[in-house]
N, C-alpha and C positions, 0 to 999 in steps of 0.2 A: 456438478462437474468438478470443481473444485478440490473437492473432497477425496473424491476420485484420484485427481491428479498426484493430490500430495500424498494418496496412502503410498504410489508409484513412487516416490521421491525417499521416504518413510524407508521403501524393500530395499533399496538401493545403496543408502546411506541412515545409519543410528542419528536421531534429533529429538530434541524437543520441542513440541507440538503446543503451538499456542491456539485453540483455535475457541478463547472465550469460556469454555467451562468453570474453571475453577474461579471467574467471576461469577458466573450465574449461581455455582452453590452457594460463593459468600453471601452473596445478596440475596437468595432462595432460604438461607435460614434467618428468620427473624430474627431468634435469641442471640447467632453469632455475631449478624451483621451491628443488631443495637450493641455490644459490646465492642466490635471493631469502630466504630462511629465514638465512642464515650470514649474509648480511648483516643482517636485520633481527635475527638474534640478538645479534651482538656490538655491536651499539646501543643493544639494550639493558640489556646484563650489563655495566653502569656500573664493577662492581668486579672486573672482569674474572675471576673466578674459575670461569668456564665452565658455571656454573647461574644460572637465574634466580630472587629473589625474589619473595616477593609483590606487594615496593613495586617491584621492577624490571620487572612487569608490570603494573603498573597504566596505562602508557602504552599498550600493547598491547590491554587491558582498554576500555579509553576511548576507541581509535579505532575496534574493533570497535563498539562502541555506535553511535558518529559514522558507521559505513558502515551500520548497520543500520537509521541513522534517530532513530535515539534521543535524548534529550533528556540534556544534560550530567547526569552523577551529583550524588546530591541534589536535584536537581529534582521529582522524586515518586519516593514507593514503587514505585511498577510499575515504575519503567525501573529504579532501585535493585535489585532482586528480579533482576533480567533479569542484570545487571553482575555481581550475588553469582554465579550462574548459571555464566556466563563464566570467571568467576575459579576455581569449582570446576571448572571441565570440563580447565583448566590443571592445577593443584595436586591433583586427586582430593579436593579436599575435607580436604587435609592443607596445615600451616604449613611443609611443608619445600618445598624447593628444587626445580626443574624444569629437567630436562635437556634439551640442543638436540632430542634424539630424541622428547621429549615433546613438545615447543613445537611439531615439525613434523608431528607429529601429528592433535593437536588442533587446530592450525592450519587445516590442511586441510582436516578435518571441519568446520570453520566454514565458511571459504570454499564449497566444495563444495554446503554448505545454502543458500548466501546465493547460488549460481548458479544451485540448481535454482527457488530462490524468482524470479528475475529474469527463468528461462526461461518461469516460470508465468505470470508478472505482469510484463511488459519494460515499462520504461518510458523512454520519450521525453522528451529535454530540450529543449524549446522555446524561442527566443527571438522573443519578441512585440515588434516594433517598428513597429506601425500601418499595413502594409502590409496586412494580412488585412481588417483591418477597415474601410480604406479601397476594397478592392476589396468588400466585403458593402456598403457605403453606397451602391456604383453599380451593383448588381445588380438582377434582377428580383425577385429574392425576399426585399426587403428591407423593404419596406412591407407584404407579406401579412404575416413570421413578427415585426414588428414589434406591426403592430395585435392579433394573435393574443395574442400576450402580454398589449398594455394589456386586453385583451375578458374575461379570465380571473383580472384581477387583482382583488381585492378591500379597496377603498382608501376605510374611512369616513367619511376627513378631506376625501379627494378635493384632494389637496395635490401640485402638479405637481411637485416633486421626487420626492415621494416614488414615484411613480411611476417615474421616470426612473429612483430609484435600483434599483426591485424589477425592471424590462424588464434594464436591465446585469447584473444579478444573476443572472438568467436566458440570457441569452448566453452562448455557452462559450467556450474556447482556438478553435472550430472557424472563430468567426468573426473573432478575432482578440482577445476581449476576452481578458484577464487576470482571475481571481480577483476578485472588487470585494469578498468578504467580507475578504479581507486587510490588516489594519492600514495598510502602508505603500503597496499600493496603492491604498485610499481614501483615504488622508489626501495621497499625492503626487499620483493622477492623478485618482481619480473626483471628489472635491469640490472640486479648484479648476476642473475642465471644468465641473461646475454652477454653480459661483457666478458664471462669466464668462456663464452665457447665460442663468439663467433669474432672473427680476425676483422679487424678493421679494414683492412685487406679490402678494397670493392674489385668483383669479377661477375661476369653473367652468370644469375642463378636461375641451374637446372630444375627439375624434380628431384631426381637423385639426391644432389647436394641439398637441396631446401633439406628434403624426408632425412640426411643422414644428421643436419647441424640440430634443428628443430627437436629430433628425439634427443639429442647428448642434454640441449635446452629446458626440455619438456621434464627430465630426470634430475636435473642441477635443484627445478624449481620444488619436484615432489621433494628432493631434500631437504630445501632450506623450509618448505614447509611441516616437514619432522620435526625441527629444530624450532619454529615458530610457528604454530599453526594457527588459522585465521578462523575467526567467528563468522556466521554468516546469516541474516535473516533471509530465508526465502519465502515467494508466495509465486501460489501458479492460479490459474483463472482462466476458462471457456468460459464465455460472455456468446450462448446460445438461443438466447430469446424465450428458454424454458422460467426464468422468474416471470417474466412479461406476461406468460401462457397461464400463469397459477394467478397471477392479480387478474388478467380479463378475464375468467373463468368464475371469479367471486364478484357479484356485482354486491355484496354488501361491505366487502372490504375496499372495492374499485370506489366503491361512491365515497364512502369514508376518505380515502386515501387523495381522492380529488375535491375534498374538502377540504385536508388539511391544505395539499399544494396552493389551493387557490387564495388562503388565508398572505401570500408572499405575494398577490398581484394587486395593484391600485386600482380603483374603479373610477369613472369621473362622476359627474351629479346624475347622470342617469343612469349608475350601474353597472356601465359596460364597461370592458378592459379589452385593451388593445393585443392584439397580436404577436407584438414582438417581445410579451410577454412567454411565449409558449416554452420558448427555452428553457428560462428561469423555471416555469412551473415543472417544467420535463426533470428538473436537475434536483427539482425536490423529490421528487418520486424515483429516483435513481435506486436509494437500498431497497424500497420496498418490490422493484419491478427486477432485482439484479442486475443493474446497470451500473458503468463507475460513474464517476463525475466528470459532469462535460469538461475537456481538456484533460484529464488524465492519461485517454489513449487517441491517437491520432487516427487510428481507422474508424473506430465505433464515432468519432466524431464528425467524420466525414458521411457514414450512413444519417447521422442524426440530422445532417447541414440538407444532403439530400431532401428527406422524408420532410423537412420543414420546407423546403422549397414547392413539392407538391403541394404543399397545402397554402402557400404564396403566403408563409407566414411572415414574412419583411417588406409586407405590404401598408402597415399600420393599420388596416381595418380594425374599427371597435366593433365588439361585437357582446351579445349577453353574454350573462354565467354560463347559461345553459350550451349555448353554444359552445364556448370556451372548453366547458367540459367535454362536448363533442370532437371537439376538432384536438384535445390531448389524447382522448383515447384514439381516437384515429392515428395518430404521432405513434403512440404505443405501437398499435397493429400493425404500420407501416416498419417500424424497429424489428420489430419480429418476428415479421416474417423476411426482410432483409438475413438476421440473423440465424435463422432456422436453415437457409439454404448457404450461407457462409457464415459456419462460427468463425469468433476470434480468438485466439490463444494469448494469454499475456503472461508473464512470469519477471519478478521481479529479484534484484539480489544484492543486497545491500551489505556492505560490512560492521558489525555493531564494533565499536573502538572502544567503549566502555562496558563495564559489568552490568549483567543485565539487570543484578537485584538492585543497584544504585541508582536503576533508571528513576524511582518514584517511590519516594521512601511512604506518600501517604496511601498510596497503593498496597501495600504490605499490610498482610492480616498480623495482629498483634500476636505476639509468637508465647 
């Protein structure tokens, strides 16, 4: 579905399409990839002695975070945790040295996740420069899904910006807006388009007046986005229960797959694992069954919190493997069929503030 969505995004607005390929070839050709690896190896064995250390990976460390999204180290615990992560998947969780053979390794295994993740979730980089929004300003459907907005909003000050600011806020990349929750797009382009049109002036706002300030507003903003236009990552996602439908379908891959998960749950001296387990195992099997990660969407986690309640998984019962494996795939089938009668739609839209080639300089095929 996915896929689907963004070719719809693709017709509508020119982007580039991240969606994991041009990883899977680097890494799909052997000859290239051992050449993109020797080189990015001897870059970074500083002291040339044909391994690498820990502090010799930590550039390595750092830019993988920077492709995956992550926030620079030290910035919080979680991404901190993530980095630690990384660095043992390098080193085995040992202070010695890592050989080119390791490095291309483990390499790959990264990369490789980080393309299946792009194929699942591709995302389009947009450049917003007031052409979208300038053709929505002279369309026909610009006054109905405009008023529609102000009719829904709930404003007890009744304070015509504020209004202006909640209708933008609501507008998507689709029609040309940018982000407006974003720091540097509010402060460069939403609030000086307000200040130049709307009078400080407070008086009760019509329709009328909302639809006549709002468009002078809506047209300030395409321009100053001519004059500076804004990057944008997007990603769209129906989260339809069709992944869940192709894992219960394969029981040779089902079985594997609840092998892996179950390698993340403790057992006590008899084997069995506790129940309030299922979560965690759920949240393993998240890419393979097309699910996000528990806590990334609020509705799908709410189906999840359900479906575990049927099964009185906050009960602590221990219970066997075997069981265990039972009652996940039941968690599964209970998701998916939830979701097959109400998909979820999620889309996200991010503004990149830096160049995207700078994102991970060890990401970059040797040119």
């Amino acid at each position: 579905m996915a896929e689907i969505e963004i070719e719809n995004v693709k017709k509508k607005k020119s982007g580039q399409v991240m969606d994991g390929s041009d990883i899977m070839e680097l890494v799909g050709n052997k000859q290239v990839f051992s050449n993109f690896v020797n080189h990015k190896f001897h870059e970074l064995d500083k002291d040339c002695d044909g391994k690498l250390s820990v502090k010799e990976l930590q550039p390595a460390v750092a830019d993988i975070g920077a492709a995956l999204g992550l926030p620079a180290q030290g910035s919080s615990p979680e991404s901190d945790h993530i980095y630690s992560e990384v660095l043992e998947e390098f080193t085995h969780g040992k202070q010695g040295k890592v050989t080119k053979e390791e490095f291309q390794e483990v390499l790959s295994d990264i990369l490789l996740g980080m393309a299946a993740g792009l194929k699942r979730d591709p995302i389009v980089i947009l450049r917003i420069d007031g052409d979208d929004l300038h053709e929505f300003l002279t369309s026909p459907g610009f006054e109905p899904e405009v008023l529609s907005i102000f009719s829904e909003i709930e404003e007890p000050n009744g304070v015509l910006q504020n209004y202006i600011i909640e209708v933008l806020g609501k507008l998507t990349v689709d029609k040309g807006v940018p982000p407006a929750s974003d720091p540097w797009v509010k402060s460069n382009i939403i609030e000086p388009a307000i200040q130049s049109c709307v009078s400080a002036v407070e008086q009760p706002v019509s329709q009328e007046m909302f639809l006549q300030v709002f468009r002078n507003v809506a047209e300030n903003v395409a321009n100053r986005l001519k004059e500076q236009p804004v990057i944008v990552a997007h990603t769209e996602n129906t989260f339809d229960g069709s992944g869940i439908r192709r894992l219960l379908s394969n029981k040779f891959e089902l079985d594997k797959t609840l092998e892996a998960a179950l390698k993340n749950v403790p057992k006590d001296r008899h084997g069995k694992m506790s129940k309030d387990y299922l979560r965690i195992a759920l949240d393993v099997l998240a890419p393979s069954s097309g699910l996000p990660p528990i806590g990334a969407v609020d509705e799908m986690d709410k189906i999840i919190n359900d479906a575990l309640k049927m099964l009185n998984a906050d009960d602590g019962k221990l219970v066997k493997e075997e069981e265990f494996k039972k009652l996940l795939t039941e968690l599964l089938g209970s998701v998916m069929l939830q979701l097959e009668g109400n998909p979820i739609s999620v889309s996200t839209n991010t503004v990149v503030h830096e160049p995207l080639a700078s994102a991970s300089t060890l990401l970059e095929p040797d040119s």
